[in-house]
Every structure is written in structure tokens, then in C-alpha cells.
TIRO-2110 file (N, C-alpha, C; in Angstrom, 1 decimal):
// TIRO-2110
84.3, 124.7, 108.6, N, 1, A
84.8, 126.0, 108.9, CA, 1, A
83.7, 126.9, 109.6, C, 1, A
84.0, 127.2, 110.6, N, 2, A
83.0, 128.4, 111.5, CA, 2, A
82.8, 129.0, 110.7, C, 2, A
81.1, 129.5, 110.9, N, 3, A
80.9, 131.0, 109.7, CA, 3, A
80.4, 132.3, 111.4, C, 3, A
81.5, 131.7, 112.3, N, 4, A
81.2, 132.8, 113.4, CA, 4, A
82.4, 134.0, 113.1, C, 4, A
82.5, 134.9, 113.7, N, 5, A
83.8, 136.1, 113.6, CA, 5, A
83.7, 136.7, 114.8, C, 5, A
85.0, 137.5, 115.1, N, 6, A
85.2, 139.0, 116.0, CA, 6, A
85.0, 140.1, 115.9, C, 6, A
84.1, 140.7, 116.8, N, 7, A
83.5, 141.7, 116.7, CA, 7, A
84.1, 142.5, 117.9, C, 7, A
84.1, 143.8, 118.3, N, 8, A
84.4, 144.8, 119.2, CA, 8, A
83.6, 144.2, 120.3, C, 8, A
84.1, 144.5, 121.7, N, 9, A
83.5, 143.9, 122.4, CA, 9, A
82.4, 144.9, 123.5, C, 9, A
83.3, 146.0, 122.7, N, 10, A
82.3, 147.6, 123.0, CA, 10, A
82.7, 148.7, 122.7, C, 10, A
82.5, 150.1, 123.5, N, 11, A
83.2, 151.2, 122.8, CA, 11, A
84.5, 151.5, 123.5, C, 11, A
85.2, 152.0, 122.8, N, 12, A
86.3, 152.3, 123.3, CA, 12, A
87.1, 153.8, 122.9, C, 12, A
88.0, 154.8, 123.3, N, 13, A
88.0, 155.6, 122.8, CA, 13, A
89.7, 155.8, 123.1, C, 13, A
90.4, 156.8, 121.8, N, 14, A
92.0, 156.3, 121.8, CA, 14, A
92.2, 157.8, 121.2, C, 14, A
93.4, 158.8, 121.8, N, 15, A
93.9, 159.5, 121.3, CA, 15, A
95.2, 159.9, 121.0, C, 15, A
95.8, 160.7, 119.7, N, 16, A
96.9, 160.4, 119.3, CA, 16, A
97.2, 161.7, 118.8, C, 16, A
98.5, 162.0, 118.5, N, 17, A
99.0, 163.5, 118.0, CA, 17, A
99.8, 163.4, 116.8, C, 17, A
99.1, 164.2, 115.9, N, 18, A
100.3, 164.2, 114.8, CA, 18, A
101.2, 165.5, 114.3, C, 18, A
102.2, 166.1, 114.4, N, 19, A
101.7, 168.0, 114.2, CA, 19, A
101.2, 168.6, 114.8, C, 19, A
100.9, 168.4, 115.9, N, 20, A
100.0, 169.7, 116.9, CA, 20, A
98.6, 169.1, 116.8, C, 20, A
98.5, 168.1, 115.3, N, 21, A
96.5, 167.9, 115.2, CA, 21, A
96.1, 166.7, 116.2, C, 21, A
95.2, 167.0, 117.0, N, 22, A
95.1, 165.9, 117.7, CA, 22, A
93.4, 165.1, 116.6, C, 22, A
94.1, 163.5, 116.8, N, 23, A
93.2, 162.5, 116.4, CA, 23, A
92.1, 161.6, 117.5, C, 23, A
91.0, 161.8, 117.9, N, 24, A
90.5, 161.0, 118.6, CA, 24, A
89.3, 160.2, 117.9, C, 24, A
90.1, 158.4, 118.2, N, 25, A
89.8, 157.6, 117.4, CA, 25, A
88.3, 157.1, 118.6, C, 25, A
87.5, 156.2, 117.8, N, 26, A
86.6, 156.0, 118.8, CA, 26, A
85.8, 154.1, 118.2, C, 26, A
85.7, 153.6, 118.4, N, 27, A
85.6, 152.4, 117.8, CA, 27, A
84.2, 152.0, 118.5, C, 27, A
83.2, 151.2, 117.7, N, 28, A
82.2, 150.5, 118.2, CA, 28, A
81.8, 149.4, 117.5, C, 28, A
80.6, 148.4, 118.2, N, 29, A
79.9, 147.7, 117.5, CA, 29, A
78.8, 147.8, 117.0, C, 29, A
78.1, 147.6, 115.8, N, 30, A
77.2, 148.4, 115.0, CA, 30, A
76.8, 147.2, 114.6, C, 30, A
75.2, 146.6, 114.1, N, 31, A
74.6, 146.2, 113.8, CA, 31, A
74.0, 146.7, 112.2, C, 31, A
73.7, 148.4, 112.2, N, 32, A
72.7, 148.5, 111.2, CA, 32, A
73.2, 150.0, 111.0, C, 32, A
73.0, 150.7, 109.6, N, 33, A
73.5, 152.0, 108.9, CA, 33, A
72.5, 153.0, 109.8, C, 33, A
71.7, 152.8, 110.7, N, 34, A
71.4, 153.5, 111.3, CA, 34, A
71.9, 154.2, 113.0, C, 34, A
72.0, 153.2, 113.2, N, 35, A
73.4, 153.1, 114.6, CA, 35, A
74.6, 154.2, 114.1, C, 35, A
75.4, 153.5, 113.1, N, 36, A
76.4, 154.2, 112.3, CA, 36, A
75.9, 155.8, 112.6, C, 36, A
74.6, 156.2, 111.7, N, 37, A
74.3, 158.1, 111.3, CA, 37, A
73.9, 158.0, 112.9, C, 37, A
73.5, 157.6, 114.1, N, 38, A
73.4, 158.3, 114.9, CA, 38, A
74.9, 158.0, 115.9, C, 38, A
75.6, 157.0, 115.7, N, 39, A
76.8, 157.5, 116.4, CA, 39, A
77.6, 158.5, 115.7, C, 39, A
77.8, 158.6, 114.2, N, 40, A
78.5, 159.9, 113.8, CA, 40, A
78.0, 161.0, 114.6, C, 40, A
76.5, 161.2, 114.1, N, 41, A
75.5, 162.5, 114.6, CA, 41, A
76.1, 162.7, 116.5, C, 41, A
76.1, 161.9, 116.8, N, 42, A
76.6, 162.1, 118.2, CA, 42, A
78.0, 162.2, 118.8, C, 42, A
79.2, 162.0, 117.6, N, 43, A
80.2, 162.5, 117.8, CA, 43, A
80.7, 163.7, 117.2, C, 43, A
79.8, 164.5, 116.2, N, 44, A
79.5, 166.0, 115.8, CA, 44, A
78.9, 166.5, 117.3, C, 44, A
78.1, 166.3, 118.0, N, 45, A
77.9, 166.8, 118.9, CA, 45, A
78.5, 166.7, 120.0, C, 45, A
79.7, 166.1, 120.4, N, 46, A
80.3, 165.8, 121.6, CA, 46, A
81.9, 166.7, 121.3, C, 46, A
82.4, 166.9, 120.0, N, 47, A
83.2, 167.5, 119.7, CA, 47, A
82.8, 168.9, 118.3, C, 47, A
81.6, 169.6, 118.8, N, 48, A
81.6, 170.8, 117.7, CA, 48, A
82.2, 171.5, 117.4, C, 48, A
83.3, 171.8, 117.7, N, 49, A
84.5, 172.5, 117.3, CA, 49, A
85.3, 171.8, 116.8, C, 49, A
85.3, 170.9, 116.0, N, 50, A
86.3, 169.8, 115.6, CA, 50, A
86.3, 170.1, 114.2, C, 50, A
87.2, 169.9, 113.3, N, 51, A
87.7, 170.4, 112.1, CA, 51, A
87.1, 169.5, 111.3, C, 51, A
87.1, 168.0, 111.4, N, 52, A
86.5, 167.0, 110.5, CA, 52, A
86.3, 165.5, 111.3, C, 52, A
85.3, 164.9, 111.1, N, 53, A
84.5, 164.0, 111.5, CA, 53, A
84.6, 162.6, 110.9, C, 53, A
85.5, 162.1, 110.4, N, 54, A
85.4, 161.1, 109.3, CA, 54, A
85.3, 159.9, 110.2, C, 54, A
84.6, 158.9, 108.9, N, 55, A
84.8, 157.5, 109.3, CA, 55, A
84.8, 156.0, 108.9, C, 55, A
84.9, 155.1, 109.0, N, 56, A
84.6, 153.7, 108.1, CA, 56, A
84.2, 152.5, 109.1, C, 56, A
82.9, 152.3, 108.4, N, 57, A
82.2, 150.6, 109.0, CA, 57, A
82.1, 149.3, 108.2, C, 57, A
82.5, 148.6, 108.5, N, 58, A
81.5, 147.1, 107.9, CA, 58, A
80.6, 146.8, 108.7, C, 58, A
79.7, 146.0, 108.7, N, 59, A
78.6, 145.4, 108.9, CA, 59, A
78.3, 144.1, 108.4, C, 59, A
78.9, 142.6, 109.1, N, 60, A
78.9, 141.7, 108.4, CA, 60, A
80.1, 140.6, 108.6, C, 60, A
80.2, 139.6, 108.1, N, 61, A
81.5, 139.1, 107.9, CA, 61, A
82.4, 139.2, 107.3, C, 61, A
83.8, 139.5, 108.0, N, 62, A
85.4, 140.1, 107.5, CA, 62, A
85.3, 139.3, 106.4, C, 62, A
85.9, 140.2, 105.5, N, 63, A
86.0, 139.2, 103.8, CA, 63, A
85.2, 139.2, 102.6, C, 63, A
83.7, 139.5, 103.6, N, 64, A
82.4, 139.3, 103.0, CA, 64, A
81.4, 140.2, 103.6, C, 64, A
81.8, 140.9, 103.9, N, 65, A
80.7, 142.6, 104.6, CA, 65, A
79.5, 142.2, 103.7, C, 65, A
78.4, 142.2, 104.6, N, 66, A
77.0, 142.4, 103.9, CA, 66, A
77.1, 144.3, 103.4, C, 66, A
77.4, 145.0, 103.6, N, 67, A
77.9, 146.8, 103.7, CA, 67, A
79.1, 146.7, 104.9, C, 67, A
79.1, 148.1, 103.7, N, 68, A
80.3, 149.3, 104.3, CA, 68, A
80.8, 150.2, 103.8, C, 68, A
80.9, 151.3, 104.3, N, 69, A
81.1, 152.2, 103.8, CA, 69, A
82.3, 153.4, 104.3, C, 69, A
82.3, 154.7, 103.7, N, 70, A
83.3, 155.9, 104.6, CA, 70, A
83.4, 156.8, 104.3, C, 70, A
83.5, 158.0, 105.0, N, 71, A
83.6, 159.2, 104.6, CA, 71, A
84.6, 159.7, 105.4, C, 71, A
85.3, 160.9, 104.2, N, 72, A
86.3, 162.1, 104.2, CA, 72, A
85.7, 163.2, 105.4, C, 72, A
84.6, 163.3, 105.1, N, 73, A
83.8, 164.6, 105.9, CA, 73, A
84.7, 165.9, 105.6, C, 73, A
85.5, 166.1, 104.4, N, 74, A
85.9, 167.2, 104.3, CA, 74, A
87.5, 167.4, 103.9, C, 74, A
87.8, 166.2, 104.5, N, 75, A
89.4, 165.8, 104.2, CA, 75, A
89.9, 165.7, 102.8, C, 75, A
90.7, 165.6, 102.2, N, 76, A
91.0, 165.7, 100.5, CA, 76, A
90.6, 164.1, 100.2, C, 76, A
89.9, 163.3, 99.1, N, 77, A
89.3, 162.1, 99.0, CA, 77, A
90.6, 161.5, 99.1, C, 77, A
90.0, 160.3, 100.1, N, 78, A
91.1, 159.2, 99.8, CA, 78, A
91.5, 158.9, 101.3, C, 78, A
92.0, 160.2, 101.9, N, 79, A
93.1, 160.5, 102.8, CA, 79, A
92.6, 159.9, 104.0, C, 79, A
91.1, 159.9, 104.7, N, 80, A
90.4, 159.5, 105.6, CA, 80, A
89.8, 158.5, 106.2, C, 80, A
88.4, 158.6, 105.2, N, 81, A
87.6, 157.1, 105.2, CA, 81, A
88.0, 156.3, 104.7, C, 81, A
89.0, 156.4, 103.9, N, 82, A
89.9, 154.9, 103.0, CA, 82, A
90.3, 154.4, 103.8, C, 82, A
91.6, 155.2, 104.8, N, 83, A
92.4, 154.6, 105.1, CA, 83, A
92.6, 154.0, 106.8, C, 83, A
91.2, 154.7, 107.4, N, 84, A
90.1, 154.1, 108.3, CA, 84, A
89.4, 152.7, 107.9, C, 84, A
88.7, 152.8, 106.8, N, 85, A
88.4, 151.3, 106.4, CA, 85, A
88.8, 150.4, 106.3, C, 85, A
90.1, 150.7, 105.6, N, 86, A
91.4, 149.5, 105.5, CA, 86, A
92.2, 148.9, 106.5, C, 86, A
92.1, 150.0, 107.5, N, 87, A
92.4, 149.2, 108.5, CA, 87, A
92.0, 148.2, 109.2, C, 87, A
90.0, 148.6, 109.2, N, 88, A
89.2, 147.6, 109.8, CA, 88, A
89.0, 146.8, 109.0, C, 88, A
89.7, 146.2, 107.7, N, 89, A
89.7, 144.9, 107.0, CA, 89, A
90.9, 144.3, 107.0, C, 89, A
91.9, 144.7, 107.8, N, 90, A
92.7, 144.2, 108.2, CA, 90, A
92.6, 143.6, 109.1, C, 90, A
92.0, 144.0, 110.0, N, 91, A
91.7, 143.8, 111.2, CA, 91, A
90.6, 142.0, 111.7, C, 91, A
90.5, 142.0, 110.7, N, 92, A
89.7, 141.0, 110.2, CA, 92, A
88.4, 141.0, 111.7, C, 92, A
87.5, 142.0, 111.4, N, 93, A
86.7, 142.2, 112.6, CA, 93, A
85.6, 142.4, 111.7, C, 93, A
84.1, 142.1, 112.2, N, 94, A
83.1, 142.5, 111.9, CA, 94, A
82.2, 143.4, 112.1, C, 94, A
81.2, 143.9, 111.8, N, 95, A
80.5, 144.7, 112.8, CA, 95, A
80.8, 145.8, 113.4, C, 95, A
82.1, 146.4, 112.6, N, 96, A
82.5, 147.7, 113.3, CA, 96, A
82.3, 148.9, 113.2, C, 96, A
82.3, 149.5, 113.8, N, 97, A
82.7, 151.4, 112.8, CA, 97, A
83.5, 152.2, 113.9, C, 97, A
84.5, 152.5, 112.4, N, 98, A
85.8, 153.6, 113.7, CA, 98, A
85.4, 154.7, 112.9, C, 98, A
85.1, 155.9, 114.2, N, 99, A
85.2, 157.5, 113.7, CA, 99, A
86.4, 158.0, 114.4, C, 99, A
87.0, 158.8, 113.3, N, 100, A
88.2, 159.7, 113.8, CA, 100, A
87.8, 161.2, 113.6, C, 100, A
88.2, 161.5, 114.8, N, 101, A
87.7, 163.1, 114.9, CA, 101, A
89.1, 164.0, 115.0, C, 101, A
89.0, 165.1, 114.4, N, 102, A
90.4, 165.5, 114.1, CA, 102, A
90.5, 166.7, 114.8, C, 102, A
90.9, 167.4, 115.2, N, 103, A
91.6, 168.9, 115.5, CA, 103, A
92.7, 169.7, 114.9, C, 103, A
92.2, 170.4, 113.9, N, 104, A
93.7, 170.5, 113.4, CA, 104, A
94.9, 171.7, 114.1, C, 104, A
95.8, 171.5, 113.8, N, 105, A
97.1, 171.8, 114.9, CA, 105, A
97.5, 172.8, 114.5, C, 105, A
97.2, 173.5, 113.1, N, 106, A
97.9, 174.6, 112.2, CA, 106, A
98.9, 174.0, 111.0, C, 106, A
99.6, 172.6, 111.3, N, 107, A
100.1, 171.8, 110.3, CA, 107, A
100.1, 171.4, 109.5, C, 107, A
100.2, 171.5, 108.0, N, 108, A
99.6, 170.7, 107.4, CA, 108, A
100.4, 169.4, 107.0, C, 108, A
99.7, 168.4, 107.1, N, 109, A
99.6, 166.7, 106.9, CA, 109, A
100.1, 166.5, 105.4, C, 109, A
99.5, 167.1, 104.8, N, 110, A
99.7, 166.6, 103.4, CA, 110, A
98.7, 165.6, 103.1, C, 110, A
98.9, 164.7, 101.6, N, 111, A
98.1, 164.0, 101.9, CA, 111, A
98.3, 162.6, 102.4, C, 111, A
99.7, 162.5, 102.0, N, 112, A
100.5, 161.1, 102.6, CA, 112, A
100.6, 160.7, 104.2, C, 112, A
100.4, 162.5, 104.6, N, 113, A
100.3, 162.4, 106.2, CA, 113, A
99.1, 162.1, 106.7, C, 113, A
98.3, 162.3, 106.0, N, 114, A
96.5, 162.3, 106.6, CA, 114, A
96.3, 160.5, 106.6, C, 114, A
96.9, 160.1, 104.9, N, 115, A
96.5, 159.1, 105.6, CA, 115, A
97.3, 158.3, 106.5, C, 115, A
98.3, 158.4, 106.7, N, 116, A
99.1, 157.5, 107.5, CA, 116, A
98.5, 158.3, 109.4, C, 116, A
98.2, 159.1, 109.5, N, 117, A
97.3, 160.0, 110.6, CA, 117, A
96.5, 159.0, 110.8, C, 117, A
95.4, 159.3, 109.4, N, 118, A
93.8, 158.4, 110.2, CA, 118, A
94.1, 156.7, 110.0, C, 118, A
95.3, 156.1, 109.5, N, 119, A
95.3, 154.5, 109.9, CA, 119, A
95.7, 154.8, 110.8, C, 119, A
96.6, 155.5, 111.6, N, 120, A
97.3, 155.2, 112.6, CA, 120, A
96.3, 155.5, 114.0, C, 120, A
95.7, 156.6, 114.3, N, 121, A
94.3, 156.6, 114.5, CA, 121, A
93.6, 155.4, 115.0, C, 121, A
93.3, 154.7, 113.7, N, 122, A
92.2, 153.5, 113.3, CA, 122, A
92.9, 152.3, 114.2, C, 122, A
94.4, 152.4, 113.9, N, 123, A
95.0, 151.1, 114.4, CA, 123, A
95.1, 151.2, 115.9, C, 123, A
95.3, 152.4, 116.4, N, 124, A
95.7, 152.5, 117.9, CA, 124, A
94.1, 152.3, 118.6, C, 124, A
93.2, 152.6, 118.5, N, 125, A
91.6, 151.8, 118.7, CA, 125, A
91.4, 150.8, 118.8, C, 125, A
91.6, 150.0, 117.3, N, 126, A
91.1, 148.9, 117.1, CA, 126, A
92.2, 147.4, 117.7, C, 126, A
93.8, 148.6, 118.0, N, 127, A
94.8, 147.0, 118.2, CA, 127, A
94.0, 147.0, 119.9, C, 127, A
93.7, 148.0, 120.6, N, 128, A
93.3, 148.2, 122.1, CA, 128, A
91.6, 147.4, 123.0, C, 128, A
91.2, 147.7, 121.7, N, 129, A
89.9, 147.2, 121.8, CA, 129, A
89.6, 145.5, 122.0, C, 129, A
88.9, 145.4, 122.9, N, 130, A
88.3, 143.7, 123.2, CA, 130, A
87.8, 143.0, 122.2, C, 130, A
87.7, 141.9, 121.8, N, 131, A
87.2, 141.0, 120.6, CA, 131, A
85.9, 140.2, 121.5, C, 131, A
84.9, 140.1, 120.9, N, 132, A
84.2, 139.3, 121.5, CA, 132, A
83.4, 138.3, 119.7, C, 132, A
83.1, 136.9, 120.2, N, 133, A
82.8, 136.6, 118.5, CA, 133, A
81.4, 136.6, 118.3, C, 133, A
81.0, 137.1, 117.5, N, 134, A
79.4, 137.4, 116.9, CA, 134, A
79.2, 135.8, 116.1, C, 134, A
78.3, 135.1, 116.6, N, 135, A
77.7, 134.3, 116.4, CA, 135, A
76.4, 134.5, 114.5, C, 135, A
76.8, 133.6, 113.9, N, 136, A
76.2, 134.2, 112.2, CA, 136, A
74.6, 133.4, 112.7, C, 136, A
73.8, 134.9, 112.7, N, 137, A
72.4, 134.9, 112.6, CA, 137, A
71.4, 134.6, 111.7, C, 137, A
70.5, 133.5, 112.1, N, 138, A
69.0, 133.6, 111.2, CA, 138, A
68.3, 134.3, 111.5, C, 138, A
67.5, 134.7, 110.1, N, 139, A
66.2, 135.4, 110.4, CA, 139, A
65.0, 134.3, 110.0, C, 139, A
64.5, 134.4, 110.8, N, 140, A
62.7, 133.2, 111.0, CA, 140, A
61.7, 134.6, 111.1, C, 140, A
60.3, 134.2, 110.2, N, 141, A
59.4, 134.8, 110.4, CA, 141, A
58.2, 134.1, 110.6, C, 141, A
57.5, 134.4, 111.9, N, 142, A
56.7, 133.0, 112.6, CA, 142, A
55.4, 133.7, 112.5, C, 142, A
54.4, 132.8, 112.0, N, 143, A
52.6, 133.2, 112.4, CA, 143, A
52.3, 132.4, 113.1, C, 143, A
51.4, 133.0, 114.4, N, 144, A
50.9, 132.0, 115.3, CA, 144, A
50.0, 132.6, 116.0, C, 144, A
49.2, 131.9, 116.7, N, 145, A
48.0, 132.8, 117.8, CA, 145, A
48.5, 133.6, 118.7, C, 145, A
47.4, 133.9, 119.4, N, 146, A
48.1, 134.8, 120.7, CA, 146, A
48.6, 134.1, 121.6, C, 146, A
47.8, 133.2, 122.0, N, 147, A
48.6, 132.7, 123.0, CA, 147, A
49.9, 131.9, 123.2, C, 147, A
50.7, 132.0, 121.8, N, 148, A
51.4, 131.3, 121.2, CA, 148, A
52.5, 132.9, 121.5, C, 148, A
52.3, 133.7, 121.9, N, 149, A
53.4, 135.2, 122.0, CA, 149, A
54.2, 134.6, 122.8, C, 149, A
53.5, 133.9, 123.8, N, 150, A
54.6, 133.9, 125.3, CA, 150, A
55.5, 132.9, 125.2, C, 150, A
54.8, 132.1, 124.9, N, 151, A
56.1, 130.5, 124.2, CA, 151, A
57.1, 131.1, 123.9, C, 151, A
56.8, 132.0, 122.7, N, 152, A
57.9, 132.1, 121.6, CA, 152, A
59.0, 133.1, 122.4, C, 152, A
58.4, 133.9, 123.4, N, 153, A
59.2, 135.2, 123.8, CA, 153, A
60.4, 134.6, 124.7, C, 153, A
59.7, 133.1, 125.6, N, 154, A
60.5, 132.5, 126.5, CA, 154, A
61.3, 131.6, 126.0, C, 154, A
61.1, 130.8, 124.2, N, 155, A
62.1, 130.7, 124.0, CA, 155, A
63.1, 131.5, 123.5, C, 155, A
62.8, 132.3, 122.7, N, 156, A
63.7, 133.8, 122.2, CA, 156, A
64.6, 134.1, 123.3, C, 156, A
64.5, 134.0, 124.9, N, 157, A
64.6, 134.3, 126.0, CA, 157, A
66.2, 133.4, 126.2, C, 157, A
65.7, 132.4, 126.4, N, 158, A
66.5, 130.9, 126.7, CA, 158, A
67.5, 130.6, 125.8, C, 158, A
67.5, 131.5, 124.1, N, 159, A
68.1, 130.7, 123.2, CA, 159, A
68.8, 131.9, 122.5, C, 159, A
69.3, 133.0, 123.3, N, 160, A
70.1, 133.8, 122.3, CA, 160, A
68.6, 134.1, 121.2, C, 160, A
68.0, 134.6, 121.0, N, 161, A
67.0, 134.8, 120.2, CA, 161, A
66.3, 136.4, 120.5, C, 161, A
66.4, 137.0, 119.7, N, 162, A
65.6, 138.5, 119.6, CA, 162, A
64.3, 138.2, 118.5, C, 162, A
63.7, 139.0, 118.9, N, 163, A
62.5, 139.3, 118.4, CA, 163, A
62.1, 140.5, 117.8, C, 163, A
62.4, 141.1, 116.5, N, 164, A
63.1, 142.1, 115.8, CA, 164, A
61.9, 143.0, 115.3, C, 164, A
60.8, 142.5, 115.2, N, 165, A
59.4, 143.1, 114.7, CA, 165, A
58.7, 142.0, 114.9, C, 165, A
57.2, 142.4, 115.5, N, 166, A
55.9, 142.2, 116.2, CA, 166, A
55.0, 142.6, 115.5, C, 166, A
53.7, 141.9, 114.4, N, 167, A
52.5, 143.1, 113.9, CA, 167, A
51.9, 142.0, 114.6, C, 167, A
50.4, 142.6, 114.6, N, 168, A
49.5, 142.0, 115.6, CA, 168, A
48.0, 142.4, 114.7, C, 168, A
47.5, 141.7, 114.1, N, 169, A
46.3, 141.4, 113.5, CA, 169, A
45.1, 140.7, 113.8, C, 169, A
44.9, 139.5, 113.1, N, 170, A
43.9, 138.2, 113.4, CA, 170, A
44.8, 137.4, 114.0, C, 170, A
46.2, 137.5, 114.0, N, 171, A
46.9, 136.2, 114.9, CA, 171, A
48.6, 137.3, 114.7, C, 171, A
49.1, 136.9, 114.8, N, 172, A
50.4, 137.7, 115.8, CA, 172, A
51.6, 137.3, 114.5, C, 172, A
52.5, 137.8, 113.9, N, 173, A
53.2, 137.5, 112.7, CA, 173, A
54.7, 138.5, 113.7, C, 173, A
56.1, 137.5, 113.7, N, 174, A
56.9, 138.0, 114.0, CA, 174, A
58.2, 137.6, 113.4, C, 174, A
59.0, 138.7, 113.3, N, 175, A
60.4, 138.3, 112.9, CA, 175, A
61.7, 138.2, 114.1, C, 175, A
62.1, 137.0, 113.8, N, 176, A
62.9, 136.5, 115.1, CA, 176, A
64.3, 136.4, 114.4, C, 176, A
65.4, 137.0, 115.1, N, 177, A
66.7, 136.1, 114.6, CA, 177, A
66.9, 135.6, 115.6, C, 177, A
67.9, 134.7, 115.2, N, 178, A
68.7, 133.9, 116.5, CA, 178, A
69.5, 133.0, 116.1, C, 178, A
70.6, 132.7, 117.0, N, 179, A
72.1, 131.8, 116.2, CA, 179, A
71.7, 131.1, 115.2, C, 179, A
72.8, 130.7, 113.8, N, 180, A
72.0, 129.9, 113.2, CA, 180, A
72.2, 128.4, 114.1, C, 180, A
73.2, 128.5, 114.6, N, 181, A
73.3, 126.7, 115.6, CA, 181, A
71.9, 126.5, 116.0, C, 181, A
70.9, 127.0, 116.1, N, 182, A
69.7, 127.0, 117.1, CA, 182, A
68.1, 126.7, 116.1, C, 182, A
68.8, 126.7, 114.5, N, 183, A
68.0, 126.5, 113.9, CA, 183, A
66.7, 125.7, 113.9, C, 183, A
67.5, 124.2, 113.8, N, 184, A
67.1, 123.0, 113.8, CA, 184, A
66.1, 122.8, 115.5, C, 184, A
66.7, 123.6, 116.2, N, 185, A
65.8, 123.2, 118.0, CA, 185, A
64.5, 124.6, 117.5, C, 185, A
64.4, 125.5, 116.7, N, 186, A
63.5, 126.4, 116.5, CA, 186, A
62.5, 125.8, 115.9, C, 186, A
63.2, 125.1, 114.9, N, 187, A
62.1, 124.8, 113.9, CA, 187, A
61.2, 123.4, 114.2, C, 187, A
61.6, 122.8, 115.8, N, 188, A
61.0, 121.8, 116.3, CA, 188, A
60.1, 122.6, 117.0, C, 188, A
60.8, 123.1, 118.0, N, 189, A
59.5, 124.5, 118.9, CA, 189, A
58.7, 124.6, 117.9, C, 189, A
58.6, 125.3, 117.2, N, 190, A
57.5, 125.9, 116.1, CA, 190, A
56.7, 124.4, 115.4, C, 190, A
57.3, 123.9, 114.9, N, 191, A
56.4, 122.3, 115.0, CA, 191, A
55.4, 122.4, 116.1, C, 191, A
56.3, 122.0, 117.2, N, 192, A
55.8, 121.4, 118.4, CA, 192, A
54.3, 122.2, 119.2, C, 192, A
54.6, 123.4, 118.2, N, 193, A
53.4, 124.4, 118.8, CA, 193, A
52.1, 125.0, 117.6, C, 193, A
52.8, 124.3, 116.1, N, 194, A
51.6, 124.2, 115.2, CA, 194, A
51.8, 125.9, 114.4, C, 194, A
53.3, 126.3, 114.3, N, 195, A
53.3, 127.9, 114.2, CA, 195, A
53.7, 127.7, 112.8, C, 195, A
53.7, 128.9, 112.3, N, 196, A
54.0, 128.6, 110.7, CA, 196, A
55.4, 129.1, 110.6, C, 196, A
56.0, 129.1, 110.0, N, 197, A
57.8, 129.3, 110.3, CA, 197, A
58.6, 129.4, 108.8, C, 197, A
59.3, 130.5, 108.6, N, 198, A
60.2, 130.0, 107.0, CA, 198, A
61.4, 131.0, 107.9, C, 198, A
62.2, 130.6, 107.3, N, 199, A
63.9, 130.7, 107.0, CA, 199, A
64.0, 131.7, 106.4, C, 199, A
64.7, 133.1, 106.6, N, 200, A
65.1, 133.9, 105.4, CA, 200, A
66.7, 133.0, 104.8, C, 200, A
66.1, 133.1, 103.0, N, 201, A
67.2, 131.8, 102.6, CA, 201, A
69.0, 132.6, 102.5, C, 201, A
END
């Protein structure tokens, strides 16, 4: 069984009316809970006059989220980030986070309306949006000399491989991910070059 998934294949943005309130859904791909507070932070600033900001991410494989999380931002609990979230586990997608940004219309939703508002929101986004599949990553943490930086950078280069942190001491200590398919050809490189090498398990 693949341990690869679908992921958003970028950002995309979707707007919808319920009652006068208009909902603009906005969908992305997210790596880390920091991405997440600076794309919220930057959709408070793109819409400041907006009534409430809510949202829901995973981060991880559908079924099995390493995190995820959601917030109301103000809405009565339940009505928003739940029903945002639940969408994107339906969705059976990884790596996501949908913000719905609201306007309200003078209407009130209720709460049965809010949430059937922010799925519907969540779903008009995410049915629109591109899939692309996220490949399930290792993390390798390599010690090696200096001259041993440029090897490693050109294969990181060639192999789907990032290079995630760099300290630089008496010899050079880095954290690499990269597909896990590429394991087994890494851990020959790093042989082949005398580097010290472990697997996060």
C-alpha cells in the first residue's frame, strides 16, 4: 500500500453567499503550524473589516494527521472550525488548511446555518482545487566535513531532497529530508563519502 497522499496543488480562492453574508473560502498547502499563524495573520490583514476569520488544517496523512487543528474565531463553538475541518477529512487530502472569512449580511445563520455555511464554504474550495501527491518523507541527520557540504547539497539537488537545518562547528552537522523511496540510494551516498548518517525512526 502507498504511504504517498493528495495534497492541494496550491492556493486557491472561492466565494459564496449565504443571507446577504458573504463567505470567502481560501485553501492552501501547509507544511508546519507556523505557515498556518502566518497565513491566518495575513488573511486578517487582507480582509480587516471582516466579521470572523475561522479555520481548519491537518498536517500529515489523511486518516493519520501528524496535527490539526481549528478555530471559531468568534463564531458560537462548533459552528466553524468543526465544520471546516470535517470537510478536509473528507476530503481525504493532506497538508491542508482552509480559512473562511466571513462578512456578515445582517442575517442571522443560526447555528445549523453557520455550519452548513462554513462546510459549504470548505467544500466549494477544496472540490475546485488541484491535487497534486505528497510523497511520505524522511528525516536523515548527516555529520561530515566541509568539503563534504557540496556533495550532499548536489545530491539533495538531484533527489527531491531539502536540507532543513545547517550548524557549522569542527565539521558541518545537517538535517535533510527527502522521499522515503530515496532512502536506501542516501544511505549509500553517505557510505560512499564516509558521513555519519541516522534515520529519524
Amino acid at each position: 500500500m502507498s504511504k504517498d497522499y493528495p495534497i492541494p496543488a496550491g492556493y486557491l480562492e472561492r466565494e459564496t453567499e449565504v443571507k446577504k453574508s458573504r463567505f470567502i473560502a481560501r485553501v492552501y498547502p501547509v507544511r508546519a503550524r507556523d505557515e498556518v499563524r502566518a497565513l491566518v495573520e495575513q488573511a486578517h490583514q487582507d480582509y480587516p473589516d471582516a466579521r470572523h476569520v475561522c479555520w481548519g488544517y491537518q498536517i500529515g496523512r489523511p486518516g493519520s494527521a501528524a496535527e490539526a487543528a481549528m478555530n471559531d474565531d468568534g463564531e458560537p463553538s462548533g459552528t466553524a472550525g468543526k465544520p471546516i475541518l470535517g470537510v478536509i477529512q473528507h476530503k481525504d487530502m493532506g497538508d491542508v488548511l482552509v480559512i473562511v472569512i466571513r462578512y456578515f449580511g445582517g442575517i442571522k445563520l443560526g447555528a445549523g446555518g453557520l455550519v452548513r455555511a462554513y462546510a459549504g464554504a470548505a467544500e466549494s474550495v477544496l472540490s475546485a482545487v488541484d491535487r497534486v501527491v505528497q510523497q511520505v518523507r524522511a528525516m536523515a541527520h548527516v555529520g561530515c566535513g566541509f568539503a563534504d557540504e557540496q556533495p550532499l547539497r548536489h545530491w539533495c539537488e538531484g533527489h527531491e531532497g531539502r536540507i532543513e537545518d545547517i550548524q557549522y562547528s569542527s565539521r558541518v552537522t545537517a538535517t535533510v529530508s527527502l522521499p522515503e523511496t530515496h532512502q536506501e540510494e542516501f544511505a549509500a551516498f553517505c557510505d560512499a563519502h564516509k558521513m555519519d548518517y541516522r534515520f529519524d525512526t
